[in-house]
Backbone as JSON Lines, residues from 0, in Angstrom:
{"i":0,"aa":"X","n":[18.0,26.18,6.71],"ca":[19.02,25.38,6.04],"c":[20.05,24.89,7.05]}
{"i":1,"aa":"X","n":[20.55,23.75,6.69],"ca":[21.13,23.0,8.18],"c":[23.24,23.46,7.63]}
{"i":2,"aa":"X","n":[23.79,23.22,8.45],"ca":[24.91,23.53,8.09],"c":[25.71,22.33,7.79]}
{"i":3,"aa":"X","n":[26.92,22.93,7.95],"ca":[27.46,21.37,7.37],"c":[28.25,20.42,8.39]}
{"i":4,"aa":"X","n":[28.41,20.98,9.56],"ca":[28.29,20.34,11.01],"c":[26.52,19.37,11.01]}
{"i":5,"aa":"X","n":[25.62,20.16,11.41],"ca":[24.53,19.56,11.38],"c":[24.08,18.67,10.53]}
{"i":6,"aa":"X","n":[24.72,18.39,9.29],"ca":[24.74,17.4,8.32],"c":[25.32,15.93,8.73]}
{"i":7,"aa":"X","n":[26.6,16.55,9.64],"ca":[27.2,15.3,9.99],"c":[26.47,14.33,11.41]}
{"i":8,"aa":"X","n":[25.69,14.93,12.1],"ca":[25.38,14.85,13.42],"c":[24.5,13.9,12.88]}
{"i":9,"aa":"X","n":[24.7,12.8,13.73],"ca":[23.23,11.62,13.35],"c":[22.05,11.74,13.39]}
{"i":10,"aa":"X","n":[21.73,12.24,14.65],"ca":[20.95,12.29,15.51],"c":[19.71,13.84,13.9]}
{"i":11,"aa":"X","n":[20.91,14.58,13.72],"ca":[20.09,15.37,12.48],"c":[19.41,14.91,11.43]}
{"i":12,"aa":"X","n":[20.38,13.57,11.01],"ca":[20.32,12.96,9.3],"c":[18.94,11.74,10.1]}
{"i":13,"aa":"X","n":[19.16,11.63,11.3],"ca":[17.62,10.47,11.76],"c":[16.13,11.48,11.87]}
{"i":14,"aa":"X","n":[16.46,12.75,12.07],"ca":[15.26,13.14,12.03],"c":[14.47,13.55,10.87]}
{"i":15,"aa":"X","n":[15.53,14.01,9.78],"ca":[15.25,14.15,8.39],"c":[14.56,13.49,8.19]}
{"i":16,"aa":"X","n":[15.32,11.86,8.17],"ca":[14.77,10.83,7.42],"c":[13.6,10.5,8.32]}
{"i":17,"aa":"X","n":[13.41,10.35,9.26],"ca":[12.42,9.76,9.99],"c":[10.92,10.96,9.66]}
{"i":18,"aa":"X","n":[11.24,12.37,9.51],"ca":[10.65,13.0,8.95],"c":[9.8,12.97,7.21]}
{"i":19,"aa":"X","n":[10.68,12.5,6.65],"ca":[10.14,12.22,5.54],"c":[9.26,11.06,5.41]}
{"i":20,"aa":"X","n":[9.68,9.88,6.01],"ca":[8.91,8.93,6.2],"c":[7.94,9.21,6.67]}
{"i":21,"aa":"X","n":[7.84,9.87,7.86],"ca":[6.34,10.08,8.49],"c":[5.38,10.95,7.25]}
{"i":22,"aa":"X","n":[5.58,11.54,6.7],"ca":[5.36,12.03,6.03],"c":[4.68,11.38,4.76]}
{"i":23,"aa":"X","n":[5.63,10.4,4.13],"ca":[5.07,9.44,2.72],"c":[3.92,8.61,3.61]}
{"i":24,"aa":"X","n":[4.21,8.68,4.96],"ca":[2.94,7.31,5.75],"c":[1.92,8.28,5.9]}
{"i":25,"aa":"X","n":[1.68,9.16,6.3],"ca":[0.68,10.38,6.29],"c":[-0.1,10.26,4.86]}
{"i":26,"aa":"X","n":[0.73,10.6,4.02],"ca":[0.32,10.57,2.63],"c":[-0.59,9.78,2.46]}
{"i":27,"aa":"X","n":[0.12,8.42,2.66],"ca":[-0.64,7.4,2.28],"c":[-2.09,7.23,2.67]}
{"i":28,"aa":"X","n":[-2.0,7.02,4.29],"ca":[-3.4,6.92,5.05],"c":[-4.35,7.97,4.54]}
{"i":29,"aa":"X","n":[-3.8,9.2,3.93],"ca":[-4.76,10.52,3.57],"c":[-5.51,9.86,2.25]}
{"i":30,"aa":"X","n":[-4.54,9.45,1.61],"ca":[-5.59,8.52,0.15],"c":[-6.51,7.53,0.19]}
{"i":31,"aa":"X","n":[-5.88,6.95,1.47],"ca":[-6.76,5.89,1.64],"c":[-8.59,5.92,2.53]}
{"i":32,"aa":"X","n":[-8.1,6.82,3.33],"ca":[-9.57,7.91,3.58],"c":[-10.2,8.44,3.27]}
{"i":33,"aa":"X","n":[-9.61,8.91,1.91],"ca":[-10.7,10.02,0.8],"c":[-10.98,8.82,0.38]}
{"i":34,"aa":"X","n":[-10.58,7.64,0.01],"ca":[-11.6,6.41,-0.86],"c":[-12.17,5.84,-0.05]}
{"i":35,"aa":"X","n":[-12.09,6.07,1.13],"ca":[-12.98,4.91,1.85],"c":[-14.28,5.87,2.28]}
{"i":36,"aa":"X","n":[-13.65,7.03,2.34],"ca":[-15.32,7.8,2.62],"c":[-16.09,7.98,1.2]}
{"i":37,"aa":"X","n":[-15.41,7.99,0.34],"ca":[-16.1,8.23,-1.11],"c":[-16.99,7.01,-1.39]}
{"i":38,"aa":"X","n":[-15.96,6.0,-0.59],"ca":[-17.11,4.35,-1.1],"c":[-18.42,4.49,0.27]}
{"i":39,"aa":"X","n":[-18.51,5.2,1.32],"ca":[-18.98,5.35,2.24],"c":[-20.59,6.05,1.9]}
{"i":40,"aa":"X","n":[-20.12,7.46,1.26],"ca":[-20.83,8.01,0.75],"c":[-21.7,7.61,0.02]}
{"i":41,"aa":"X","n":[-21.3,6.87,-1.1],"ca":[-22.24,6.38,-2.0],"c":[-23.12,5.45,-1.77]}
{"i":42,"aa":"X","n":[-22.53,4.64,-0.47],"ca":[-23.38,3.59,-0.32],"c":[-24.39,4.54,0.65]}
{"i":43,"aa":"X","n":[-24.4,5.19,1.01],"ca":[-25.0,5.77,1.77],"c":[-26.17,6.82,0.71]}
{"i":44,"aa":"X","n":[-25.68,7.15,-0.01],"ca":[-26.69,7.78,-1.15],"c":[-27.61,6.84,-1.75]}
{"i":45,"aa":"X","n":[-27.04,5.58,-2.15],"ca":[-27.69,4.36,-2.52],"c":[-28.95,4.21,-1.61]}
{"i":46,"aa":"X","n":[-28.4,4.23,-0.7],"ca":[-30.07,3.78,0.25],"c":[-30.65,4.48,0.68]}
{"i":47,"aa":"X","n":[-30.08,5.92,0.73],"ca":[-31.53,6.84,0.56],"c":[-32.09,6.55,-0.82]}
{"i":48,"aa":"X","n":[-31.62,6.76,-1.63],"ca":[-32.12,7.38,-3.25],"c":[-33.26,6.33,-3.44]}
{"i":49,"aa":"X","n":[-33.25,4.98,-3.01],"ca":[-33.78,3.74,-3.62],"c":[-35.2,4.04,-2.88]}
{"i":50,"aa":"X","n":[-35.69,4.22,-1.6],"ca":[-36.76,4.62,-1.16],"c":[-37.21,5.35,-1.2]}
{"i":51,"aa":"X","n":[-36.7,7.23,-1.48],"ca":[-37.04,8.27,-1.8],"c":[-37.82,8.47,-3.19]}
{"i":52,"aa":"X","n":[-37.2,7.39,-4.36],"ca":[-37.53,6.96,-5.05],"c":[-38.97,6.29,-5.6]}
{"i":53,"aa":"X","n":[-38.93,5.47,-5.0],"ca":[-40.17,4.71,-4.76],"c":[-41.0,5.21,-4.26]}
{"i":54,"aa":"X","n":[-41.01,6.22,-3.14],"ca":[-42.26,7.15,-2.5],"c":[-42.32,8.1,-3.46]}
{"i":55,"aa":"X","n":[-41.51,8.74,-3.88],"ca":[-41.82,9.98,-4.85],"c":[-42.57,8.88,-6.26]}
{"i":56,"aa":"X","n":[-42.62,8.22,-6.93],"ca":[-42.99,7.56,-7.7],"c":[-44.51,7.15,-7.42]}
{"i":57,"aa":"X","n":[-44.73,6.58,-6.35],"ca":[-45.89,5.9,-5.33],"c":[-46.95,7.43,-5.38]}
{"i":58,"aa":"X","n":[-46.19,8.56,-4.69],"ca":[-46.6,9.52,-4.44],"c":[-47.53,10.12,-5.69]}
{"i":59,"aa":"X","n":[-46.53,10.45,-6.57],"ca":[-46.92,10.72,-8.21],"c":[-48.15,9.98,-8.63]}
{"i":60,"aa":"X","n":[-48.4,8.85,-8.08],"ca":[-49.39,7.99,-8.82],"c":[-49.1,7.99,-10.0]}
{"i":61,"aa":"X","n":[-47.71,6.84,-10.68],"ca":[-47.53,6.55,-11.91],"c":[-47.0,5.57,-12.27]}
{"i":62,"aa":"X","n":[-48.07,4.67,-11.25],"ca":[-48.09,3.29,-11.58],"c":[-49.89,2.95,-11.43]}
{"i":63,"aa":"X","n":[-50.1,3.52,-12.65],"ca":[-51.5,3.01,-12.84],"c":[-51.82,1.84,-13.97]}
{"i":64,"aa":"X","n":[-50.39,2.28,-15.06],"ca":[-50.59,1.28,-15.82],"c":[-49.23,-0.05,-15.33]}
{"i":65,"aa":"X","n":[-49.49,-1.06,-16.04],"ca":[-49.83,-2.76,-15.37],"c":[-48.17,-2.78,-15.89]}
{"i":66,"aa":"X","n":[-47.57,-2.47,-17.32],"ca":[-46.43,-2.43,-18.0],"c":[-45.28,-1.22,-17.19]}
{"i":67,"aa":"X","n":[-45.69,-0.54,-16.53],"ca":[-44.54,0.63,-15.89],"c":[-44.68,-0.03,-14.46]}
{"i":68,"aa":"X","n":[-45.86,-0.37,-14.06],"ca":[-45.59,-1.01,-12.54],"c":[-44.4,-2.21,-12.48]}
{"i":69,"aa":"X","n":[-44.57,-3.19,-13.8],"ca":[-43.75,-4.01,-13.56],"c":[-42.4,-3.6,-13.9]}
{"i":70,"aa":"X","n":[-41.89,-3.05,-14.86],"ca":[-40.82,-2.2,-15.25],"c":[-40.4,-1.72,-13.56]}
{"i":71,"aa":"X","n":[-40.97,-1.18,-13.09],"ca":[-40.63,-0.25,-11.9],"c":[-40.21,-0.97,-11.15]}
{"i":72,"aa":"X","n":[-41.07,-2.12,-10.69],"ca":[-40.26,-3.39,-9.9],"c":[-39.54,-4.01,-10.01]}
{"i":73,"aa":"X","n":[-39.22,-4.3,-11.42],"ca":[-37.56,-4.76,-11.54],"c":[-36.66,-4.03,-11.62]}
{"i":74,"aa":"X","n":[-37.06,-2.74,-11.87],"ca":[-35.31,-1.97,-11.78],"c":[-35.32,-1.79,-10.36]}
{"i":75,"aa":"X","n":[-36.41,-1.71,-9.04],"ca":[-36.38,-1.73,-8.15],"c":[-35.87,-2.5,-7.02]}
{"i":76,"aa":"X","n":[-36.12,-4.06,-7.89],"ca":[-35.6,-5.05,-7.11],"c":[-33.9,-5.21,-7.77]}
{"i":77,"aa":"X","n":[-33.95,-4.79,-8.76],"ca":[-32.25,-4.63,-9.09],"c":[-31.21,-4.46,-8.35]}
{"i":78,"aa":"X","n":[-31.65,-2.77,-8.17],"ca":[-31.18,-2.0,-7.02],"c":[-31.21,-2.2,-6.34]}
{"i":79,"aa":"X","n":[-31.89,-2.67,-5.35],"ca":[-32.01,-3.11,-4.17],"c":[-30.87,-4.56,-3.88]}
{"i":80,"aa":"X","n":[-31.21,-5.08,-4.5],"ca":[-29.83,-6.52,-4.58],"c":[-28.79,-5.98,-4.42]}
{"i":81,"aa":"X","n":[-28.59,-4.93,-5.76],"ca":[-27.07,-4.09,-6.03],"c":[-26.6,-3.15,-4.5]}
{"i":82,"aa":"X","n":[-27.83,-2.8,-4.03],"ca":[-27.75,-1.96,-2.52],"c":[-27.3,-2.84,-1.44]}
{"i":83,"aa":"X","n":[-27.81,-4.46,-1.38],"ca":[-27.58,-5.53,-0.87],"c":[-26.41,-5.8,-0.6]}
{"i":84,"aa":"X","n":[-25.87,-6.25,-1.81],"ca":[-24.13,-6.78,-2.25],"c":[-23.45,-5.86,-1.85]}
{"i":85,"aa":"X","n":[-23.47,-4.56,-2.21],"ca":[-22.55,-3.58,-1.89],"c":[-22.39,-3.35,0.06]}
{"i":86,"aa":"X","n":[-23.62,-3.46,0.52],"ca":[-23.88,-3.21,1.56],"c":[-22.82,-4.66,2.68]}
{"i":87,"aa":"X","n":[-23.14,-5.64,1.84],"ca":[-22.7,-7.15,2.48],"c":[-21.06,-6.96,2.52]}
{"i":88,"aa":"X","n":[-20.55,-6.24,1.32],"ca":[-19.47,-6.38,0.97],"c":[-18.52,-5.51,1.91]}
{"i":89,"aa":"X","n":[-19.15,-3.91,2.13],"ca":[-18.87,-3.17,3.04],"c":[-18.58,-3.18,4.15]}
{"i":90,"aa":"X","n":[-19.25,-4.52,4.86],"ca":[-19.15,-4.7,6.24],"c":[-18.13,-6.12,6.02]}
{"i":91,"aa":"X","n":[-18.01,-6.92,5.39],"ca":[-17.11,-7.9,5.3],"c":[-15.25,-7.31,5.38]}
{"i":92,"aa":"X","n":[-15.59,-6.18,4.15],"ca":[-14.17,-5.19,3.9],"c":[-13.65,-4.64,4.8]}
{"i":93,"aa":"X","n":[-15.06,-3.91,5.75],"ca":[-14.59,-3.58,7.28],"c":[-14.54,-1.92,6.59]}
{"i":94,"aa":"X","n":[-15.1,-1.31,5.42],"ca":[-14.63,0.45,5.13],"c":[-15.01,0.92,6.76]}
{"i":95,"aa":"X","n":[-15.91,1.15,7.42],"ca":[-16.19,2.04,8.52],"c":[-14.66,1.85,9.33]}
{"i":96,"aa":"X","n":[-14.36,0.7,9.51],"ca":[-13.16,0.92,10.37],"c":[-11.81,1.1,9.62]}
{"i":97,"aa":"X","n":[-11.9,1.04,8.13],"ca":[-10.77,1.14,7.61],"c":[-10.92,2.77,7.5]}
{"i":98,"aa":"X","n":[-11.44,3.08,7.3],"ca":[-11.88,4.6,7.33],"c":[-11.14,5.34,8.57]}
{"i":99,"aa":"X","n":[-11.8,4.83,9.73],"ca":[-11.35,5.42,11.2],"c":[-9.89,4.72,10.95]}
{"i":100,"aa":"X","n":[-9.38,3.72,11.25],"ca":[-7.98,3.81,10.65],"c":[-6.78,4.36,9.92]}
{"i":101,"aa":"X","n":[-7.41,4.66,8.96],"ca":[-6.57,5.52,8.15],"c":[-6.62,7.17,8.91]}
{"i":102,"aa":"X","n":[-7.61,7.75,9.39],"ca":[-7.71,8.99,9.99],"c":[-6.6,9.09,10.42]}
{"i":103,"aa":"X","n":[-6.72,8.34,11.41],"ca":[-5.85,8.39,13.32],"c":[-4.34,8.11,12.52]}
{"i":104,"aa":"X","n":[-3.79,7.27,11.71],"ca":[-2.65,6.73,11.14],"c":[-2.1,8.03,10.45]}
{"i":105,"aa":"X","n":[-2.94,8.39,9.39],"ca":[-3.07,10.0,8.69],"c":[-2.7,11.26,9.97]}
{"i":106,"aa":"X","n":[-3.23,11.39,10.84],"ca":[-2.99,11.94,11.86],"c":[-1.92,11.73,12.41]}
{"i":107,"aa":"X","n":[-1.65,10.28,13.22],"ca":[-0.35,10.53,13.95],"c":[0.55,10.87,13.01]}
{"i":108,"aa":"X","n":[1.02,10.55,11.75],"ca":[1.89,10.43,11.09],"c":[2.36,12.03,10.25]}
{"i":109,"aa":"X","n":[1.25,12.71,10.6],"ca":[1.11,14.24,9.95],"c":[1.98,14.53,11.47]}
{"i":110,"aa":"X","n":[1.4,14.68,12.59],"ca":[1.98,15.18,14.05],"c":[3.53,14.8,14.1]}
{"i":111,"aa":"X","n":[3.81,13.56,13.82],"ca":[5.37,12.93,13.71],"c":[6.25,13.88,13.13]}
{"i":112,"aa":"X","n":[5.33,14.48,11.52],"ca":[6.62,14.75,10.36],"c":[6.66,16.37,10.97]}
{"i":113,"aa":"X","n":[5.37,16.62,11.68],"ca":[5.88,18.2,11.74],"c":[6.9,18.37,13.27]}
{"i":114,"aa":"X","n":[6.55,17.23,14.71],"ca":[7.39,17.28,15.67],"c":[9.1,16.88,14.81]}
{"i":115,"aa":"X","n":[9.6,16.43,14.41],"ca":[10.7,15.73,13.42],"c":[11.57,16.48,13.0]}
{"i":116,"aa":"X","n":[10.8,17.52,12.05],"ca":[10.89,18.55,11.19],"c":[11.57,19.72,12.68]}
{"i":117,"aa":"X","n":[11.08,19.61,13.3],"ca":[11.31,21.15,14.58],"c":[12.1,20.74,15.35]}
{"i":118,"aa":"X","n":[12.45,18.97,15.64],"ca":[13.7,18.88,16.35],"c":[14.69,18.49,15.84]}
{"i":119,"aa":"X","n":[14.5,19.0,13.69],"ca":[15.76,18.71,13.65],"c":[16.59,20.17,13.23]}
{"i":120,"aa":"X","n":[15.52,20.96,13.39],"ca":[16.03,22.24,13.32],"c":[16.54,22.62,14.85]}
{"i":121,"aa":"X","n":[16.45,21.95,15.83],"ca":[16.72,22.47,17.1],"c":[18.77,21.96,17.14]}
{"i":122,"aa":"X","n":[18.54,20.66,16.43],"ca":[19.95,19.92,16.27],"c":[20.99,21.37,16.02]}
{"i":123,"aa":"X","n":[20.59,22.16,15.62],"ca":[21.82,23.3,15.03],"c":[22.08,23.52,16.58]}
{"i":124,"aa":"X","n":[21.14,24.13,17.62],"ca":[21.4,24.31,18.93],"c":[20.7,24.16,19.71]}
{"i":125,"aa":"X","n":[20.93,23.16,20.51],"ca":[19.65,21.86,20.95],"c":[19.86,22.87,21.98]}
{"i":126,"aa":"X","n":[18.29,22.85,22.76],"ca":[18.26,22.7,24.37],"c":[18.65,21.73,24.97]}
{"i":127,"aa":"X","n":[18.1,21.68,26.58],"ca":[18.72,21.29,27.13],"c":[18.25,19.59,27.63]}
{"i":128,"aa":"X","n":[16.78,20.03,26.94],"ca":[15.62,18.65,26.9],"c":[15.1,18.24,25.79]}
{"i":129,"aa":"X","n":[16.54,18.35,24.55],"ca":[16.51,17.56,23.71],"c":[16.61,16.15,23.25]}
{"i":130,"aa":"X","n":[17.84,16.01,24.12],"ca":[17.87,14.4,24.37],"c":[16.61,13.5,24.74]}
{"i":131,"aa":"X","n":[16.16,14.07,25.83],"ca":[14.78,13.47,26.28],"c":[13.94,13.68,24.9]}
{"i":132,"aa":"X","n":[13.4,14.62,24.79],"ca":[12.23,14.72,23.4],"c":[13.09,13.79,22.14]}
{"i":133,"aa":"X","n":[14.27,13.82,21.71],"ca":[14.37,12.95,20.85],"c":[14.39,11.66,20.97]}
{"i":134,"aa":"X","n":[14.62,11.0,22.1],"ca":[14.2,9.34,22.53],"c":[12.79,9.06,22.78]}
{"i":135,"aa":"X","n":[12.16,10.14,22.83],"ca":[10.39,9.7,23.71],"c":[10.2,9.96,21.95]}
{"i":136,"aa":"X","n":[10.41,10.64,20.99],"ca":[9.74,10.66,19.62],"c":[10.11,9.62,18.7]}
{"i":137,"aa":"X","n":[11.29,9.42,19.03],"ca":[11.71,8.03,18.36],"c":[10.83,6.98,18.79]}
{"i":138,"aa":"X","n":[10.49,6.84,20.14],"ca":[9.83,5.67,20.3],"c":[8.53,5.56,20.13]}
{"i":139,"aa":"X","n":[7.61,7.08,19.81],"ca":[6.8,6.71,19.28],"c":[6.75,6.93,18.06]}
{"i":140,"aa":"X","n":[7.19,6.74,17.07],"ca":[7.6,7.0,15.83],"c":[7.46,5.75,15.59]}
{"i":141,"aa":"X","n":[8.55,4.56,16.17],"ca":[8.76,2.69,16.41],"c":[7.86,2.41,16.36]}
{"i":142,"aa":"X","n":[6.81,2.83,17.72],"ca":[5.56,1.97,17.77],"c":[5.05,2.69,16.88]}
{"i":143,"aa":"X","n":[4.61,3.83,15.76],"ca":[3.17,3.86,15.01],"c":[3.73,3.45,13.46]}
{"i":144,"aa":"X","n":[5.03,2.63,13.53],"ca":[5.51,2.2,12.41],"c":[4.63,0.82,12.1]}
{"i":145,"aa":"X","n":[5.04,0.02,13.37],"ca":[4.35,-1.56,13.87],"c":[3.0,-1.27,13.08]}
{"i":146,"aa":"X","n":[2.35,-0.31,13.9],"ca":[0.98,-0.22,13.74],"c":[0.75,-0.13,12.26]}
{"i":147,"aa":"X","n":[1.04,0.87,11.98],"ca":[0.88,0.97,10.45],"c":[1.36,-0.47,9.37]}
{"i":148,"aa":"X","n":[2.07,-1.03,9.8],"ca":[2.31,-2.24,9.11],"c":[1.56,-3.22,9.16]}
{"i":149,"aa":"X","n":[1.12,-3.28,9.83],"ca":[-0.23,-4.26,10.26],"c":[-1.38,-3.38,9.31]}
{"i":150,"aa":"X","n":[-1.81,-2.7,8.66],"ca":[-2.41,-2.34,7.66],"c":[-2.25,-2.66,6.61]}
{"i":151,"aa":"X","n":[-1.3,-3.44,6.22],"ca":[-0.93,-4.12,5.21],"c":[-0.65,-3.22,3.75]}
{"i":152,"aa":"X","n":[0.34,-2.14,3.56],"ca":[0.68,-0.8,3.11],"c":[1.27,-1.87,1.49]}
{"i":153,"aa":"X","n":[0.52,-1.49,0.35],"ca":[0.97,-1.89,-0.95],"c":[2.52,-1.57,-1.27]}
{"i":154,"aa":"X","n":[3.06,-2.33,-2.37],"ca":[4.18,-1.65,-2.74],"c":[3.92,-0.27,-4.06]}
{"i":155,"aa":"X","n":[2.59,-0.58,-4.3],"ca":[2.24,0.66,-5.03],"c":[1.48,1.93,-4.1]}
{"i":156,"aa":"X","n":[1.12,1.72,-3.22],"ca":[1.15,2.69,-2.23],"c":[2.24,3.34,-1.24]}
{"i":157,"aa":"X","n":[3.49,2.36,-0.96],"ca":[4.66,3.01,-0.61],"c":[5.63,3.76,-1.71]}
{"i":158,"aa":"X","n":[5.3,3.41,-3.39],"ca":[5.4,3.78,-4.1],"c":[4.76,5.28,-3.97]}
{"i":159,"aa":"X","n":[3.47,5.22,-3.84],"ca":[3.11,6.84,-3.97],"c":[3.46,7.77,-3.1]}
{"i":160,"aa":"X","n":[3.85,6.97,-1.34],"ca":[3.75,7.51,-0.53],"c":[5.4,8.35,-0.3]}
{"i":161,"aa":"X","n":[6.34,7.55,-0.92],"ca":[7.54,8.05,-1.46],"c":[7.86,9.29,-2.29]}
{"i":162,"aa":"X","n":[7.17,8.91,-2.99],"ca":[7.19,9.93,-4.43],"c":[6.67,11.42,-3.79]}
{"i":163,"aa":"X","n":[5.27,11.1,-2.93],"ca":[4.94,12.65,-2.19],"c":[5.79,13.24,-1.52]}
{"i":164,"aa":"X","n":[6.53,12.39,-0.86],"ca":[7.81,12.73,0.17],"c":[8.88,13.45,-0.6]}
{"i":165,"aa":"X","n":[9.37,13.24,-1.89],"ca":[10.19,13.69,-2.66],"c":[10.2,15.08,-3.1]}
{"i":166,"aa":"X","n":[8.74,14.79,-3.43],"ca":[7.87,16.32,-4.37],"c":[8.03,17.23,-3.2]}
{"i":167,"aa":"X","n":[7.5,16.77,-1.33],"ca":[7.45,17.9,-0.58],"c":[8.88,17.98,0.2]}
{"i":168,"aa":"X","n":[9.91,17.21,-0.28],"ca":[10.95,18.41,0.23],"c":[11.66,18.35,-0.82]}
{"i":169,"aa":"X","n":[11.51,18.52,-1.77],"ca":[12.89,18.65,-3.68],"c":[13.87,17.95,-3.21]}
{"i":170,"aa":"X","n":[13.87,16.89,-3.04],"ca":[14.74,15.95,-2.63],"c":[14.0,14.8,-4.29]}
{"i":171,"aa":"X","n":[16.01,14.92,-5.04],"ca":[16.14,13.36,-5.67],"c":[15.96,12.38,-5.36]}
{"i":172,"aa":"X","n":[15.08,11.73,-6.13],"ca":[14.74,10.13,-6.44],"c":[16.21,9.61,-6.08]}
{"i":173,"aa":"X","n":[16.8,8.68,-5.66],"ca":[18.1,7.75,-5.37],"c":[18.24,7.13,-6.32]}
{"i":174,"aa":"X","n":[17.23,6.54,-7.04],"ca":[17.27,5.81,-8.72],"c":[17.46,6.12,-9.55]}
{"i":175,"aa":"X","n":[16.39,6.99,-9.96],"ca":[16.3,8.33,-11.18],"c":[17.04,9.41,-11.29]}
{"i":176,"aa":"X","n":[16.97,9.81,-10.03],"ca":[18.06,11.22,-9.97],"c":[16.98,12.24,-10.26]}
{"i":177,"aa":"X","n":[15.0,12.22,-10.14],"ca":[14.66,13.1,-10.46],"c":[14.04,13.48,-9.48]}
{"i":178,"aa":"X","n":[13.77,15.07,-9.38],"ca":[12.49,15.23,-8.83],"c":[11.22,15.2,-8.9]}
{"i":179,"aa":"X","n":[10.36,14.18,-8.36],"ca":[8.68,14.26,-9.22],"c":[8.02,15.59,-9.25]}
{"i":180,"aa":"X","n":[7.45,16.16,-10.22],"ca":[6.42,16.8,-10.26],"c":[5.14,16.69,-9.49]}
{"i":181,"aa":"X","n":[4.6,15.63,-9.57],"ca":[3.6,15.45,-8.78],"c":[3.35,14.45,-7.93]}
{"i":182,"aa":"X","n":[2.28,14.28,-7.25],"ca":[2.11,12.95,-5.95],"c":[2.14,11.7,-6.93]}
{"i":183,"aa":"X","n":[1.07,12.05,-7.69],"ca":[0.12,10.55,-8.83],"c":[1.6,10.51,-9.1]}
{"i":184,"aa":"X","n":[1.46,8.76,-9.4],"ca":[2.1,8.28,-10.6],"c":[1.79,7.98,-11.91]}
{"i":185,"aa":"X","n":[2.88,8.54,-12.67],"ca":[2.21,8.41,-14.12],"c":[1.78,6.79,-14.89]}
{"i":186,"aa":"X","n":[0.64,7.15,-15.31],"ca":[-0.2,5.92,-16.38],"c":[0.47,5.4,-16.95]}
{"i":187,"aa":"X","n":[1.51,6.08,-18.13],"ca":[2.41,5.51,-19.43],"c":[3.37,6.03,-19.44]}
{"i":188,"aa":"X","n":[4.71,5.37,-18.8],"ca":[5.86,5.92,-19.04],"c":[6.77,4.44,-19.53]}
{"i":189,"aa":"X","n":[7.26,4.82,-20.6],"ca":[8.11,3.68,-21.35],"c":[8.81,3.03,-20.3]}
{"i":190,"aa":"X","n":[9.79,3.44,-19.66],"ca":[10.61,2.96,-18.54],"c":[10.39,3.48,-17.41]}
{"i":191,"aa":"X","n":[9.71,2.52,-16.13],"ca":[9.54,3.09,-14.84],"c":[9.95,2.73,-13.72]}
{"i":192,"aa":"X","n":[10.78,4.05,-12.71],"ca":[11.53,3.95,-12.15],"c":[10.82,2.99,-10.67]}
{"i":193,"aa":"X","n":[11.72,2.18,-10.41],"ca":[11.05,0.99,-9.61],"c":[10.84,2.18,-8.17]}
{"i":194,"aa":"X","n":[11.3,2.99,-7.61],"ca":[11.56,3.74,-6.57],"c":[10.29,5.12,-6.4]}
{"i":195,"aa":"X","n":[10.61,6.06,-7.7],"ca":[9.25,6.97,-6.86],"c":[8.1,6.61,-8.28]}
{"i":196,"aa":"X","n":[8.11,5.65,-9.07],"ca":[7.04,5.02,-10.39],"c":[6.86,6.36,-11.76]}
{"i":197,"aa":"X","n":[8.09,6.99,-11.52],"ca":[8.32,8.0,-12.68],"c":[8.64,7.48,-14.06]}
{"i":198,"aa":"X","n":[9.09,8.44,-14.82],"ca":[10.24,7.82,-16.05],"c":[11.52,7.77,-15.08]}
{"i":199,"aa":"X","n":[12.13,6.8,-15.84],"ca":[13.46,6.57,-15.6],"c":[13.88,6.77,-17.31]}
């Protein structure tokens, strides 16, 4: 717990905040990696399943009659289109590299909130190579901000990525005045707060 000197010290209230932020950006890139490997996966199940398929079928010998052979070939050539499109679409979207993107972003931004977090507990009684470590972290903090912006970050994803930030240090909404319960934002809330997408 910081005191109430250390409250006033800038250099404290910049690492907080710069802490939390790294933090909602962490968040974010972490969601965005579990969906991009989930869409990864499947396409990747897709094109095994579709040939494994067809040999185990082939294999079986149960296409002797003339009405299941053709049946078989059109749900075959279905799939296969559907394996197509998805496949075309994948590489247009760029998931493999949005994937590796989000990692490394997810990463630096996890490393940021926990270096942040430890030099702003040092602020109560800095060493003596604090100054130095707090200008070399600031500046890379600057540059993996750039970077990350160039990812093109939703306002419903800085939305979520906020709201996590809230939940993990019990720190009030500025709007609402609440603390979220959870990361998600809720589906149906009559009035919603433009800031972490709660009730208001």
């Amino acid at each position: 717990m910081a005191t109430s000197g250390t409250q006033l010290d800038p250099r404290f209230q910049e690492c907080r905040e710069r802490c939390t932020f790294a933090f909602a950006t962490a968040t974010i890139f972490q969601k965005r990696a579990r969906r991009y490997s989930k869409y990864l996966r499947r396409l990747t199940f897709l094109g095994l399943a579709l040939p494994l398929a067809i040999g185990g079928v082939v294999g079986a010998d149960l296409l002797k009659k003339k009405d299941v052979l053709a049946a078989f070939i059109w749900i075959a050539g279905i799939v296969g289109v559907v394996q197509l499109v998805v496949s075309l679409w994948s590489v247009v979207a760029r998931w493999p590299e949005n994937l590796e993107s989000s990692l490394a972003a997810s990463s630096e931004n996890s490393r940021l909130t926990e270096e942040f977090d430890a030099l702003a507990k040092q602020v109560i009684n800095p060493p003596l190579q604090f100054g130095n470590d707090y200008s070399k972290l600031i500046t890379q903090d600057n540059t993996q901000r750039l970077a990350d912006e160039k990812q093109l970050i939703s306002d419903r994803e800085r939305m979520y990525g906020h709201r996590a930030a809230l939940r993990q240090f019990s720190v009030k909404c500025s709007e609402c005045n609440a603390v979220p319960n959870s990361r998600e934002i809720p589906r149906f809330v009559t009035t919603r707060c433009g800031t972490c997408g709660g009730k208001k």
